[in-house]
The first five atom37 places (N, CA, C, CB, O) and aatype in JSON, in Angstrom:
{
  "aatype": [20, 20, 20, 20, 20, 20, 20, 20, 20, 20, 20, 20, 20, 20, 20, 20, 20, 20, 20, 20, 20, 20, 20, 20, 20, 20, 20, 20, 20, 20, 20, 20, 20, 20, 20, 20, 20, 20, 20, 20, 20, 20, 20, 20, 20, 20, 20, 20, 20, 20, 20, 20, 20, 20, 20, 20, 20, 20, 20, 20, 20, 20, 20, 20, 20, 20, 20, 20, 20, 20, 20, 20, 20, 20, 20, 20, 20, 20, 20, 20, 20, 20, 20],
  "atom_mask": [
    [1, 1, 1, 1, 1],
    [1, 1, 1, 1, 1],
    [1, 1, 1, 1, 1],
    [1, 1, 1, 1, 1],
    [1, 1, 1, 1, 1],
    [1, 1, 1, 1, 1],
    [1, 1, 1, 1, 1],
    [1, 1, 1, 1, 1],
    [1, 1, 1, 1, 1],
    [1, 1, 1, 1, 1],
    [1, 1, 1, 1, 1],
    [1, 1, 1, 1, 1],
    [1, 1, 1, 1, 1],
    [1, 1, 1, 1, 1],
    [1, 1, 1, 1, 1],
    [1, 1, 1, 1, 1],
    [1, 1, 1, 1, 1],
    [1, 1, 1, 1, 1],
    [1, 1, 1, 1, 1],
    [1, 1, 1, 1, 1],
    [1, 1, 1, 1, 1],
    [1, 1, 1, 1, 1],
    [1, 1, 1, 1, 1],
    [1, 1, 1, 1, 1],
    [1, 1, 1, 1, 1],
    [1, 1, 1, 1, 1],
    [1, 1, 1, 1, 1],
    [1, 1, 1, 1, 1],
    [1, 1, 1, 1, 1],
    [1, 1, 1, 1, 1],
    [1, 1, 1, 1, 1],
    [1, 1, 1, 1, 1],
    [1, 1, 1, 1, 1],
    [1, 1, 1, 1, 1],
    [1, 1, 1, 1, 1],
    [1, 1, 1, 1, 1],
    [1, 1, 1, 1, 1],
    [1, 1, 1, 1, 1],
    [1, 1, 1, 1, 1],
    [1, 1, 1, 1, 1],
    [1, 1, 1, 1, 1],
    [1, 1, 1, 1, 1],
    [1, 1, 1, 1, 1],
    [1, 1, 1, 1, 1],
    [1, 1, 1, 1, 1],
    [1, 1, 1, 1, 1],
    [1, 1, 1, 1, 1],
    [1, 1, 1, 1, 1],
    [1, 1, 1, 1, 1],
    [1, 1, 1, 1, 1],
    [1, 1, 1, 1, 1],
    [1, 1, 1, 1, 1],
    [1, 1, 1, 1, 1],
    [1, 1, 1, 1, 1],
    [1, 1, 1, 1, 1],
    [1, 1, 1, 1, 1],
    [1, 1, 1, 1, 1],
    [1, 1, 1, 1, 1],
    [1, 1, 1, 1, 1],
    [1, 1, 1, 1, 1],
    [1, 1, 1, 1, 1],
    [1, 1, 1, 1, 1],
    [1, 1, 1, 1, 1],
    [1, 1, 1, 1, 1],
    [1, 1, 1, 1, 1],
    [1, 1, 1, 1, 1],
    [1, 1, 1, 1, 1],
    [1, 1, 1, 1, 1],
    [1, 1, 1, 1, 1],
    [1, 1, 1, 1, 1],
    [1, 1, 1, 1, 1],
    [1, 1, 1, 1, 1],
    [1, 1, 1, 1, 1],
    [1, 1, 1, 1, 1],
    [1, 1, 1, 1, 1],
    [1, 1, 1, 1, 1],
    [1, 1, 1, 1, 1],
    [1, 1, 1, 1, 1],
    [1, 1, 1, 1, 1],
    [1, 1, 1, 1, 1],
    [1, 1, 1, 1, 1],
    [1, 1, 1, 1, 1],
    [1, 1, 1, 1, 1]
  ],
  "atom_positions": [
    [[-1.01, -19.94, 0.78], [-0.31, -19.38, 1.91], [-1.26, -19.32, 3.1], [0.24, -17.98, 1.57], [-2.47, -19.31, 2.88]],
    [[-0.73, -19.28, 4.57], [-1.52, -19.69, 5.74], [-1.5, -18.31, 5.92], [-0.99, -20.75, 6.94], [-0.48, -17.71, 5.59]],
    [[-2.93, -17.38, 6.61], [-2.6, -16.44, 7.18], [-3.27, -16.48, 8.62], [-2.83, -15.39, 6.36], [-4.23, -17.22, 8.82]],
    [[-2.69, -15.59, 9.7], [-3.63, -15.47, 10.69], [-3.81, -14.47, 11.21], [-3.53, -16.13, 11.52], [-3.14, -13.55, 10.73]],
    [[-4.73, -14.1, 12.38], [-5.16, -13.33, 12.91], [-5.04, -12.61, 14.27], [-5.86, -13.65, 12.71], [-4.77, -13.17, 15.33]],
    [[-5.24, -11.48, 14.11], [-4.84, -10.72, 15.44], [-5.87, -10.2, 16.48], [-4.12, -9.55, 15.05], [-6.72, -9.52, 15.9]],
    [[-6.01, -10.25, 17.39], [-6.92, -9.79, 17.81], [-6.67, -8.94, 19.02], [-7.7, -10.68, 17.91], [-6.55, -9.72, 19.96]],
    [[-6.54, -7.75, 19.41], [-6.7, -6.95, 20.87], [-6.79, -5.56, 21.29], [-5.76, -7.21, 21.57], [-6.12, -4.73, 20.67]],
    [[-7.44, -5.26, 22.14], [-7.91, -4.45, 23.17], [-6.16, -3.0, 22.99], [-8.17, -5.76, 25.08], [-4.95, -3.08, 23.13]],
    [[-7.27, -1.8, 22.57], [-5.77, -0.51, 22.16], [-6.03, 0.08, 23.93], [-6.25, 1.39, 20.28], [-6.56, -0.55, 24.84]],
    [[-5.44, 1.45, 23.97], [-5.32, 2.04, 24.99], [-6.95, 2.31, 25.86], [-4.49, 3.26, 24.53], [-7.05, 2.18, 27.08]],
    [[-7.86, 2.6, 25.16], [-9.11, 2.95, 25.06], [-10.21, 2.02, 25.53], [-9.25, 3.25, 23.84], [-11.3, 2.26, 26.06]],
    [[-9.31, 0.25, 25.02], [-9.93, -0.18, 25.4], [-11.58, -1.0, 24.43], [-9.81, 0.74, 26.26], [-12.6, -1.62, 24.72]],
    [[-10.98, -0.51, 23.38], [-11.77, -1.08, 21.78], [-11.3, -2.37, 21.2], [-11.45, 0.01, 20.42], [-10.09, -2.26, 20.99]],
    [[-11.66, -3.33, 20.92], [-11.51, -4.18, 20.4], [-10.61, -3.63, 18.9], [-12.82, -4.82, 20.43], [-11.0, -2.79, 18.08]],
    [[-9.53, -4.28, 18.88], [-9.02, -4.35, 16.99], [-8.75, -5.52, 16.75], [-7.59, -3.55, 16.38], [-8.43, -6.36, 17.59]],
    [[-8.83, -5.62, 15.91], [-8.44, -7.01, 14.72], [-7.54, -6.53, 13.26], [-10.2, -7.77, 13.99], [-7.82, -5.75, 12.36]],
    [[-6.38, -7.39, 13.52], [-5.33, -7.76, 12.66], [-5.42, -8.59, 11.53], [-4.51, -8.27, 13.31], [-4.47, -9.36, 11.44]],
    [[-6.32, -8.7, 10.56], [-6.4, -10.16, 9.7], [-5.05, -10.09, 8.62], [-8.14, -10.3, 8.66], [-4.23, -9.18, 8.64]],
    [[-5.02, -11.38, 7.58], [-4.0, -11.11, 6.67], [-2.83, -11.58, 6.94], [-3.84, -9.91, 6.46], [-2.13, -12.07, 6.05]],
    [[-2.35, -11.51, 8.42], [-1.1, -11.81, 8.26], [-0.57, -12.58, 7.73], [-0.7, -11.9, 8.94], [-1.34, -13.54, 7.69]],
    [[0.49, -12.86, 7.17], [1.44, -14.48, 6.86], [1.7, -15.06, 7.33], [2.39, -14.78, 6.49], [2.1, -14.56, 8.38]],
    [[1.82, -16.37, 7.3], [2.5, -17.26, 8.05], [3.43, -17.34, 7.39], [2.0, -18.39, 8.38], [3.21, -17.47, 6.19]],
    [[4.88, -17.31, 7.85], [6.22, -17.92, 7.17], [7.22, -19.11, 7.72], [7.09, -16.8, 7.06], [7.49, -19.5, 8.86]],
    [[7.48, -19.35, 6.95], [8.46, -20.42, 7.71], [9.68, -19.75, 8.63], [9.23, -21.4, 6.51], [10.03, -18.58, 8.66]],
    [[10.1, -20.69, 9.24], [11.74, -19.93, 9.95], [12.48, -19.75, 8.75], [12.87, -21.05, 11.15], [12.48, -18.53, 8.62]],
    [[13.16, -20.28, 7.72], [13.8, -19.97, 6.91], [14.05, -18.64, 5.58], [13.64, -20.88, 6.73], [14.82, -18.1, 4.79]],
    [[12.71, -18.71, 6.14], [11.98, -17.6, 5.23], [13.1, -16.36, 4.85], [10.55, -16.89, 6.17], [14.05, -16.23, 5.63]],
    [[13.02, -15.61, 3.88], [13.9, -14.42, 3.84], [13.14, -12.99, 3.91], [14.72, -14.51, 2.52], [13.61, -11.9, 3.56]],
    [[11.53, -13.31, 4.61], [10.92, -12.56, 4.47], [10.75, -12.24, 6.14], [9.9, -12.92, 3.52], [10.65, -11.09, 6.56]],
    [[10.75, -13.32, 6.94], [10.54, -13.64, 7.88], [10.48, -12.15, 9.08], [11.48, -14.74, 7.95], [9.59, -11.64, 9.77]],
    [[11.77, -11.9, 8.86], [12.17, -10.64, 9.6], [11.48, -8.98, 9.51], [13.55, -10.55, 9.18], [11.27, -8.14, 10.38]],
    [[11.28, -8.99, 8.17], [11.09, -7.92, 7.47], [9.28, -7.81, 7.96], [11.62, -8.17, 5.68], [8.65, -6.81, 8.31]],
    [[8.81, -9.22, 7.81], [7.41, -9.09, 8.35], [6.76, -8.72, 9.64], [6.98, -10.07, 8.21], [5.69, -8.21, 9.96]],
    [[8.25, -9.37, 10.53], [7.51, -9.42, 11.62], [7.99, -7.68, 12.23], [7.94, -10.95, 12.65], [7.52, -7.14, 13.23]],
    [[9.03, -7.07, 11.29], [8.98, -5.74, 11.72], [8.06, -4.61, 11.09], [10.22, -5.33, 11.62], [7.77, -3.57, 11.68]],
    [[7.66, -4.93, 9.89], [6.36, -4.36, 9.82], [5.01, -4.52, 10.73], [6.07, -4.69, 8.73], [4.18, -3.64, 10.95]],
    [[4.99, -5.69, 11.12], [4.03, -5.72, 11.62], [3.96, -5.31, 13.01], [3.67, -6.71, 11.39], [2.83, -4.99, 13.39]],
    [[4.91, -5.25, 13.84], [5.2, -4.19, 14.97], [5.07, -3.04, 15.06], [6.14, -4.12, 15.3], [4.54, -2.51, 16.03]],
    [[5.68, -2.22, 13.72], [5.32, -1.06, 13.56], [3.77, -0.94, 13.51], [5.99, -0.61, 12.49], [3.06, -0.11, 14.08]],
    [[3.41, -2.03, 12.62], [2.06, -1.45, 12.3], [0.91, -1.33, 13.53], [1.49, -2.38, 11.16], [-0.1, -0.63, 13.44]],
    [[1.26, -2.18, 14.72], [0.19, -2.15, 15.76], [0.65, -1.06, 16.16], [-0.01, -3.25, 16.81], [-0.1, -0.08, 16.23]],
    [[2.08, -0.98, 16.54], [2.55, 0.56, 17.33], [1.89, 1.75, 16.26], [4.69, 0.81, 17.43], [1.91, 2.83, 16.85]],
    [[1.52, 1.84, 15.4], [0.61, 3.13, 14.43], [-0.51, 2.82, 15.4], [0.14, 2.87, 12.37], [-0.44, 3.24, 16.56]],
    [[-1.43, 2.19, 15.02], [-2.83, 1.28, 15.77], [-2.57, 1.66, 16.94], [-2.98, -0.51, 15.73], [-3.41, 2.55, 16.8]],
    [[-2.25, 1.81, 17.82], [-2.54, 2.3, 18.95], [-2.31, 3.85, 19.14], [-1.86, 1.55, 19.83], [-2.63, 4.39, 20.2]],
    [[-1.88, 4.4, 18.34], [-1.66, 5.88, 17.67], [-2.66, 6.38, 17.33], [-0.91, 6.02, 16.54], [-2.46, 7.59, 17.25]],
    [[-3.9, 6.08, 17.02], [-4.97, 6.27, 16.03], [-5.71, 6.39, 17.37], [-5.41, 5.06, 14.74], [-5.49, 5.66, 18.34]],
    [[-6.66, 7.45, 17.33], [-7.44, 7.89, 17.76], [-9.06, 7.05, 18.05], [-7.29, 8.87, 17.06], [-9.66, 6.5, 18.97]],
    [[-9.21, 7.28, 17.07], [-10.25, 6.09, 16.68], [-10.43, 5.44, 15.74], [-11.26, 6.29, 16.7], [-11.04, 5.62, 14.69]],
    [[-9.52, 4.14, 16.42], [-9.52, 2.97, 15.29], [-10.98, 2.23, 14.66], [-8.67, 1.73, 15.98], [-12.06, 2.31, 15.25]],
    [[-10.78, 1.51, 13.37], [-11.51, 0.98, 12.78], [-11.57, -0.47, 13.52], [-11.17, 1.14, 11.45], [-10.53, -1.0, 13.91]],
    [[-12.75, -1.05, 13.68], [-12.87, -2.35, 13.88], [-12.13, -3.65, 13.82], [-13.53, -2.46, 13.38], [-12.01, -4.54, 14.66]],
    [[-11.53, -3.47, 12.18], [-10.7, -4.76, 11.55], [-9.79, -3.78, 10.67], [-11.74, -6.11, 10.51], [-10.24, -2.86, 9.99]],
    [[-8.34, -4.15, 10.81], [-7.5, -3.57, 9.73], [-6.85, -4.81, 8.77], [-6.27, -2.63, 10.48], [-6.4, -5.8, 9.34]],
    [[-6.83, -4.75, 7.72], [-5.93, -6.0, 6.79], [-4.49, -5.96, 6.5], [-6.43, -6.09, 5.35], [-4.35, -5.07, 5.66]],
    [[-3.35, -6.47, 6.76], [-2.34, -6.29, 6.9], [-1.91, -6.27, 5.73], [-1.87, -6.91, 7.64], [-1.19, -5.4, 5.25]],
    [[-2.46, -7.55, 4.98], [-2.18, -7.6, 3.76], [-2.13, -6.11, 2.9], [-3.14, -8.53, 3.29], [-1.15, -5.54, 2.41]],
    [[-3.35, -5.77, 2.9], [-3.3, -4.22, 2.58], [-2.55, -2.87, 3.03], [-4.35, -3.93, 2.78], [-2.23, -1.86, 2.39]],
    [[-2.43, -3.14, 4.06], [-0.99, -2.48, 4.7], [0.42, -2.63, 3.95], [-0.69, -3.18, 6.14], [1.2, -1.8, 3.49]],
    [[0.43, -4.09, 4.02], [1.95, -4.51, 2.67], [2.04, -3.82, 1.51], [1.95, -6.07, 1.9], [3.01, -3.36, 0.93]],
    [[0.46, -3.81, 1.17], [0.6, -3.6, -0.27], [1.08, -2.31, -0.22], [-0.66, -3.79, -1.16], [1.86, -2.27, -1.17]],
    [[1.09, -1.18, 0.33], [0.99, 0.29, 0.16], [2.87, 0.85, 0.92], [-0.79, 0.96, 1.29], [3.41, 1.95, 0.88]],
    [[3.4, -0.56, 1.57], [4.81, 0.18, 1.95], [5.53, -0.53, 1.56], [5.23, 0.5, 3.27], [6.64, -0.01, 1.44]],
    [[5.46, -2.09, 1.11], [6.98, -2.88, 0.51], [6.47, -2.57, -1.39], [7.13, -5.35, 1.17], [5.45, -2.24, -2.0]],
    [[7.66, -2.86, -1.66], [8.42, -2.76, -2.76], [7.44, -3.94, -3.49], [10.19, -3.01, -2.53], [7.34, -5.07, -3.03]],
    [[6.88, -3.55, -4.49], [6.09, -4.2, -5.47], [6.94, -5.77, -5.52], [6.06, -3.22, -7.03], [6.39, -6.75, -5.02]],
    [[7.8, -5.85, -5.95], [8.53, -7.47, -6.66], [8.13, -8.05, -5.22], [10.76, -7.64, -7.24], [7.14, -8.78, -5.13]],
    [[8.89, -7.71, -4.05], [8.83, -8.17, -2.74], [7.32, -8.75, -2.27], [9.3, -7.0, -1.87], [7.17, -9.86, -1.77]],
    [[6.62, -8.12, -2.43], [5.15, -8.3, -2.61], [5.0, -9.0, -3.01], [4.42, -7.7, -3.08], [4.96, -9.96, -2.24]],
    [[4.72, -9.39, -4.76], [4.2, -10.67, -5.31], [4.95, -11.6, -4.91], [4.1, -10.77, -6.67], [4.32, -12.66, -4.82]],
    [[6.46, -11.72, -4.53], [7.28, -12.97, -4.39], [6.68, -13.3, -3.09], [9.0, -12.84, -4.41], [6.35, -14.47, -2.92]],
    [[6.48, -12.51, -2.2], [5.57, -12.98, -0.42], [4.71, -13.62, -0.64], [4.8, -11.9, 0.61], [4.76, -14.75, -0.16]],
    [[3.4, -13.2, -1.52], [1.98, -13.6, -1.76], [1.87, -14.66, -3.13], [1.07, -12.14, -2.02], [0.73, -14.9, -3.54]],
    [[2.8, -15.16, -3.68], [2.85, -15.43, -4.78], [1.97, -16.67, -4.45], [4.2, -15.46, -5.41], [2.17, -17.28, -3.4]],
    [[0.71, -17.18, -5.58], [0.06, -18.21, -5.58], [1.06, -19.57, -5.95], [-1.07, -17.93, -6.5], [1.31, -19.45, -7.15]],
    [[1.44, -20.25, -5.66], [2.1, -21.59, -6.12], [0.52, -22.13, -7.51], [2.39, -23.01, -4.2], [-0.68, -21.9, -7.38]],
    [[1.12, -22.73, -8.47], [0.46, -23.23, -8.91], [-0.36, -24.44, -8.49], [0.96, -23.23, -9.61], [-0.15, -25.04, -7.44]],
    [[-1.23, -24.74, -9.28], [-2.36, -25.72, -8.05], [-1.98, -27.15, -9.36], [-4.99, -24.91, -7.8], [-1.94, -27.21, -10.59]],
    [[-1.75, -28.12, -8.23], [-1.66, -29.67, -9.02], [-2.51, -29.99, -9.6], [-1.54, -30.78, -8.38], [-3.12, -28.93, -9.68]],
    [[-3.17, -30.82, -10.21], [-4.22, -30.88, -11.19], [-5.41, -30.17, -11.15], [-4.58, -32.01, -11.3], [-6.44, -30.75, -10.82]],
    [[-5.41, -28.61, -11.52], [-6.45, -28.2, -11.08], [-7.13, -28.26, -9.46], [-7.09, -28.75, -11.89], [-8.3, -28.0, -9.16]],
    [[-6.46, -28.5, -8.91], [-6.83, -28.4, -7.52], [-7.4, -27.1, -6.48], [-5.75, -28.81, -7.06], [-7.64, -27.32, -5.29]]
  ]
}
């Protein structure tokens, strides 16, 4: 899975960083659900007083969606010959 990164400047004026995210396709059935977590989650982030340097989104997922939802998002595809 592709992930990328976030990077910007809160009220204060501190550098944050977003890593983790997903990349999804348009079709995706996750698509929506991600990109509204992840709105929320900067709108928290700029809530925070004094933020941490780098936050992981991934780790964020893990602690508010629904376990099955989770592994089916992150799920490893198996690798072709050992690849």
């Amino acid at each position: 899975m592709l992930v990328k990164s976030l990077e910007f400047k809160n009220d204060v004026g501190q550098k944050v960083k977003v890593i983790d995210i997903p990349v999804l396709e348009e079709n995706s059935t996750y698509k929506f659900m991600i990109q509204v977590r992840l709105q929320n989650f900067i709108n928290a982030l700029y809530q925070v007083k004094k933020p941490k340097k780098c936050y992981s989104f991934k780790e964020y997922l893990k602690k508010v969606m629904k376990w099955p939802d989770y592994e089916a998002l992150f799920k490893v595809g198996e690798l072709k010959n050992n690849a």
